[in-house]
N, C-alpha and C positions, 0 to 999 in steps of 0.2 A: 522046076519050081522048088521041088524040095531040096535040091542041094546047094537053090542060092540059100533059102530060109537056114540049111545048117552054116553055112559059112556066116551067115550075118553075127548065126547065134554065137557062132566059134568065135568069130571077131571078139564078142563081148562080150565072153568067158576071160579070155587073153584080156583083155583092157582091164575088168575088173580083176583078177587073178595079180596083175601087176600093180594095182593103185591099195589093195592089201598087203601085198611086200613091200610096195615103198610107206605106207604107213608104219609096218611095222619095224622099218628100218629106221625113221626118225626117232619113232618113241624111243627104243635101243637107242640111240646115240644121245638122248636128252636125257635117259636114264643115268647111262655114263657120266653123262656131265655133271649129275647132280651127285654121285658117287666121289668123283672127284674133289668138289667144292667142301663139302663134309667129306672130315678129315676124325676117326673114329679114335680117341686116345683115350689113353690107363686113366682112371679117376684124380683129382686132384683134390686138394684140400677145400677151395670151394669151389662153384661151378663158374663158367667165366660170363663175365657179366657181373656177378653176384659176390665181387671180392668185399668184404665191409669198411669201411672209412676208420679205422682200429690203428691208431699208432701203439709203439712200442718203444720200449728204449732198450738196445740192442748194446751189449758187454762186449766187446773183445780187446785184447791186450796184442797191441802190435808197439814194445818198447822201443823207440828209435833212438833216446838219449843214450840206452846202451853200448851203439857204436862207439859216439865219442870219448865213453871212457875207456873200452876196451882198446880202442886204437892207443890215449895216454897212458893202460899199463902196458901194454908191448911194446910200444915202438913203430917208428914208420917200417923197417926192415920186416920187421918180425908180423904188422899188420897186412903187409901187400902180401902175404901168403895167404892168408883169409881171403883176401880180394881175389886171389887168381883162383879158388876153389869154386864151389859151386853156389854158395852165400855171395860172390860179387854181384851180378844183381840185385837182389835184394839190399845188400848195403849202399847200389848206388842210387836205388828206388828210397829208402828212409833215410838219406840226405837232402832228399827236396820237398821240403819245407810244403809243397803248395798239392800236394797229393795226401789227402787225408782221408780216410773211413766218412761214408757217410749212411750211416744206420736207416734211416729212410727208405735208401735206393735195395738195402740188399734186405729190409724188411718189405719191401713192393715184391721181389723179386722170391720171396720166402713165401708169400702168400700165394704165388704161382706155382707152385711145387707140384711135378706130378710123382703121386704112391706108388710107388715101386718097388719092388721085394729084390733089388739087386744093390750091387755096388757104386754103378754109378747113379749120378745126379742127373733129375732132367727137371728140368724148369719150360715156362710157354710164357711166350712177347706176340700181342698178337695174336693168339690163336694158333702160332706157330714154337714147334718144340726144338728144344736146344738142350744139347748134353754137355753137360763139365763131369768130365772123367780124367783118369790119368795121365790120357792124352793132353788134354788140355789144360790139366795143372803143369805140367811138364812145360807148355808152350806159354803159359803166362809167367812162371816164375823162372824157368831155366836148370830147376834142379832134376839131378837126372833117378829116374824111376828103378833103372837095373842096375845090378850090380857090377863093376866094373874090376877087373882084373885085379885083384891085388897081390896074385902071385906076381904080377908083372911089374907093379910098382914099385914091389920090396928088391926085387933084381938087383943084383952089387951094392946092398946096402949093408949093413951090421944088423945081427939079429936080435928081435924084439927085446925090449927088455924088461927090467920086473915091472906089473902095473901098478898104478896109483892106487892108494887107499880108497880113492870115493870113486873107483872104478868098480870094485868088488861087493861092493851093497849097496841096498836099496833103500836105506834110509836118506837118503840125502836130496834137497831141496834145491829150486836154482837160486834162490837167496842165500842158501850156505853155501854155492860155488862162487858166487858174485863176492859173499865175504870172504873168503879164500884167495882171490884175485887179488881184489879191491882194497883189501886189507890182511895181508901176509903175517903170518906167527911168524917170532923173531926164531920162536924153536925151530920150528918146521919151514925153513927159506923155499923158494922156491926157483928152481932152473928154466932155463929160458926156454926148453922144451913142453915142461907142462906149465909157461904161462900158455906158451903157446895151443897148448891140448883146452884148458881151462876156457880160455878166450874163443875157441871154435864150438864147443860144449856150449858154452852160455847165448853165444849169438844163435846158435841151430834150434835150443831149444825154447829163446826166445822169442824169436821169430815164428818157427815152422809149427812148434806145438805149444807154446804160452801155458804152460802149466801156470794152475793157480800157485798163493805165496805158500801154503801147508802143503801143498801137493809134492809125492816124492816123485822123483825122475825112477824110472822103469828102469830096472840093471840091462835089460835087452841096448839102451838105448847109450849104456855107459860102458859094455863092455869091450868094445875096441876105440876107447877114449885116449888112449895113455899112448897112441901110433897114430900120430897125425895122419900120413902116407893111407894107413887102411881105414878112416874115420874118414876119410872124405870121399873113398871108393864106396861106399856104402849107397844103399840104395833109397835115400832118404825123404825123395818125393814120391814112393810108394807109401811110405810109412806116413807121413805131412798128410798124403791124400785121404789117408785111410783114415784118422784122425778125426781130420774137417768133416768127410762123408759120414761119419757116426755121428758127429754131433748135431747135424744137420736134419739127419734122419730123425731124429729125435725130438725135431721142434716142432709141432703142431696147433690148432686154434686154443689148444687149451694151457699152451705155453706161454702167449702171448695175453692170454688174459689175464694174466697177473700184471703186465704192465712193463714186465722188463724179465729178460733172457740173456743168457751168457753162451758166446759162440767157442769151440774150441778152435785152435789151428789156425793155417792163415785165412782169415778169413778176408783179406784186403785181395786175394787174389781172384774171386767171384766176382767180385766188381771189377775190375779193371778186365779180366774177358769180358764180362755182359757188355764194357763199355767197346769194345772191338768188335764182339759178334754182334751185337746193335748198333749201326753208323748211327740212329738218331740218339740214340741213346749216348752216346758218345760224342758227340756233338752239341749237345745241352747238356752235358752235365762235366765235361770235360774239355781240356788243351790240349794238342798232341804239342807233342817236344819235336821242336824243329831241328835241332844238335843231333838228334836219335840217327847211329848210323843204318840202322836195321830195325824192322819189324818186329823180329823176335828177340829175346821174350819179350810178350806185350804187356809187361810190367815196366819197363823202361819206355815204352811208346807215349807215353802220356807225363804231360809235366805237371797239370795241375789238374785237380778235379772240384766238383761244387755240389752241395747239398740243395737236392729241391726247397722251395717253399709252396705252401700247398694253399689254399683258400682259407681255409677254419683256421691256419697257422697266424696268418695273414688276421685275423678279428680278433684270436687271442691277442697278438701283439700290439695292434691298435688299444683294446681294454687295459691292457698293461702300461702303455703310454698313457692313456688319459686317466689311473689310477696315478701316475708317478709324476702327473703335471700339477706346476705350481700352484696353490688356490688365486681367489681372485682376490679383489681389494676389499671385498666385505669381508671374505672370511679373515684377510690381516687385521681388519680393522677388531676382528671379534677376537682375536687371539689378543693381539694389543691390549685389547677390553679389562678380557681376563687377567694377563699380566700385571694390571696398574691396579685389579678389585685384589689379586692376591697378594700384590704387594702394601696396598691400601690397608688389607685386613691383619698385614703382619705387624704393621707402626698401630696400629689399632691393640693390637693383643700385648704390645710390650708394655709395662705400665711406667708411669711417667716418674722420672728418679728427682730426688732432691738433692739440694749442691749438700745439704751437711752430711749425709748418710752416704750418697753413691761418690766414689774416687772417680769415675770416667767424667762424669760432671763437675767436677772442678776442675779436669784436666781441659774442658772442650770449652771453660768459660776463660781458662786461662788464653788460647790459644786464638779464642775470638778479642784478648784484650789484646796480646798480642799484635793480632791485625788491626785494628782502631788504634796504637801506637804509629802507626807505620802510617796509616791514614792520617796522622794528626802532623807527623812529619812531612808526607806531603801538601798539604795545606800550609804548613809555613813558608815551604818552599814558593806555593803558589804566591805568597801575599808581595813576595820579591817581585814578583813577574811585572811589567808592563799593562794596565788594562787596557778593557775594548779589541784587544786584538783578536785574529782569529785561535793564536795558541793557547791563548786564557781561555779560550771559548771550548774548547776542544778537551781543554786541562779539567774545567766546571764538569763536563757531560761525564770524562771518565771516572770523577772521583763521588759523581752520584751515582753511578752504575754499582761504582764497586762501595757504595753503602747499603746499594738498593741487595746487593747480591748478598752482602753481608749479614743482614737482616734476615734474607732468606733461609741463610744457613744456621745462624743464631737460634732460628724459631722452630727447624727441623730436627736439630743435637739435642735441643732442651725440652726435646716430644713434646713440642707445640702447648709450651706453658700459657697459658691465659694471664697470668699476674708476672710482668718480668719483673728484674729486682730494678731499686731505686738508682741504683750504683751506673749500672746500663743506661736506663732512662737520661740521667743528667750527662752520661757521656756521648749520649744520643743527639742530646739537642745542643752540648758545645759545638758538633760535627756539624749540626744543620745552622746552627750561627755560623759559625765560620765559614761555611759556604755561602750564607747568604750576604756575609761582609766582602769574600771579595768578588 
């Protein structure tokens, strides 16, 4: 008896003993789950969910007309050396017209920002984090980050020779390199090596770093300018990267409250990864290029890109149309109004001249006898004519009209005289006998 009663108990030790580790096995794995789902990241500028409806108008300077003059001061020979550098991309990216900056997407994208005390960038789509680092400047633009052999390049070639003047200081602008190109001192000519130095200089630092127009170019950035060969070897999407990521860092809620920010670098290259690393993103807001022989760089992957429009963008525009639509016919009717009281009150304020005092009134009485000359000669004309006919008839209508108008004119030259003279009068009523004879 007693060792069934322990086994029953044993039984249900064991049953319960196993139905508390399998409970506590679920909760464990439900806890994991929820571990998973939240996803614990660095702070960001706001919290998500909570981005504020805050546009901006966002500055940056990506000059694409610049290509086509610097390909007209070099030449086609002397420009495909540009192009086979590490700027062909980029020059073949600001020839298509239909790929533009749209401040919008990369001010959406700014307000996602997560604070981070490093070098790279990390932005969140989603809920989900994405970095643009080096790497990935490297992969959108094609310029390369390290430095590449230049002992190797110069190999059987002639040695360096003396540098340029606006290689050696740091005063100089990319507008005085532009006018140095663009516009050559007849003292100072220039050789087809440093247009060529000249024309690589202005395109790199037009593009990659967009100096403002007072801004001097950094001599670090000019001092192997004057050696095409070792100017291209350079490690120049470190330094582009390095650039953008400082100026980036640097823009916050309290940047944008002003209403408008200025980005350093390229900044065209943010966007077009967001548009790669986001299919939807890239698919509403952009084309891919279907010519494109390759993926990379994903600057060339896209032909044309488009600026959102937002709702609130959407009601300004409407209010703007319906400020800039026509009025309606009351309102022409009131302007009319006014034009004819303004006009009314100006023959009103002129005072009324006399033929002996004022010269323009004897010239306007001349001018009306004039025409009643000319009237009187048609009228004789008429008295030839045939009656009863239809062209007598027609002859009678026009030459009262043009009494009837003549009068009009008469009465408005001579500021609406009340007493015309006598002379008028009798030449008045020979006009209207003679009409009425034939």
């Amino acid at each position: 008896m007693l060792n069934y009663s322990f086994s029953v108990f044993y039984n249900r030790f064991k049953c319960f003993t196993f139905l508390i580790w399998f409970l506590c096995l679920v909760f464990t794995q439900m806890s994991n789950n929820d571990s998973l789902d939240v996803l614990n990241l660095p702070p960001r500028i706001y919290n998500p969910g909570f981005e504020p409806n805050i546009g901006a108008v966002v500055i940056q300077h990506f000059e694409t007309h610049l290509v086509k003059k610097v390909e007209l001061a070099l030449g086609e020979e002397q420009f495909n050396l540009i192009k086979a550098s590490f700027l062909g991309p980029i020059i073949e990216l600001a020839k298509r017209s239909g790929v533009n900056f749209s401040g919008k997407i990369f001010h959406f994208l700014m307000q996602r920002r997560l604070l981070l005390k490093e070098k790279n960038l990390w932005f969140t789509f989603d809920s989900q984090p994405m970095r643009f680092s080096e790497r990935e400047f490297l992969l959108t633009t094609g310029v390369q980050c390290d430095l590449i052999d230049s002992e190797m390049l110069r190999k059987g070639k002639a040695p360096s020779k003396a540098p340029y003047f606006w290689t050696q200081k740091e005063h100089f602008t990319l507008e005085q390199l532009q006018k140095r190109l663009f516009e050559p001192n007849q003292l100072h000519p220039l050789d087809a090596e440093e247009k060529l130095s000249l024309g690589m200089v202005i395109l790199t630092e037009a593009f990659l770093f967009t100096p403002g127009s007072l801004e001097k170019i950094p001599l670090s950035r000019l001092v192997h300018a004057s050696e095409f060969a070792i100017y291209t070897s350079q490690p120049w999407g470190k330094h582009a990267y390095r650039v953008l990521a400082t100026s980036i860092q640097r823009i916050n809620e309290n940047t944008w409250a002003r209403g408008t920010y200025e980005v350093k670098g390229f900044a065209m290259a943010i966007l077009l990864w967001a548009f790669s690393a986001v299919p939807s993103l890239g698919s509403a807001f952009a084309t891919e290029c279907v010519t494109s022989r390759s993926e990379y760089p994903l600057c060339l992957k896209w032909e044309t890109t488009q600026t959102p429009r937002f709702s609130h963008e959407n009601k300004q525009t409407e209010t703007r149309e319906e400020s800039c639509s026509p009025p309606d016919e009351d309102s022409h009717e009131n302007v009319n109004d006014e034009k004819v009281a303004q006009e009314e009150g100006a023959t009103d304020e002129v005072p009324h001249a006399n033929e002996e005092n004022d010269p323009q009134c004897s010239n306007v009485n001349d001018k009306v006898s004039q025409k009643k000359e000319k009237q009187h000669e048609e009228m004789r004309n008429m008295d030839g004519a045939p009656q009863g006919t239809q062209e007598s008839d027609s002859q009678r209508s026009n030459v009262n009209d043009k009494v009837a108008q003549t009068k009009e004119a008469q009465h408005n030259k001579m500021g609406h005289s009340e007493e015309p003279s006598q002379e008028s009068d009798s030449q008045q009523s020979k006009v209207n006998d003679k009409v009425c004879i034939s």
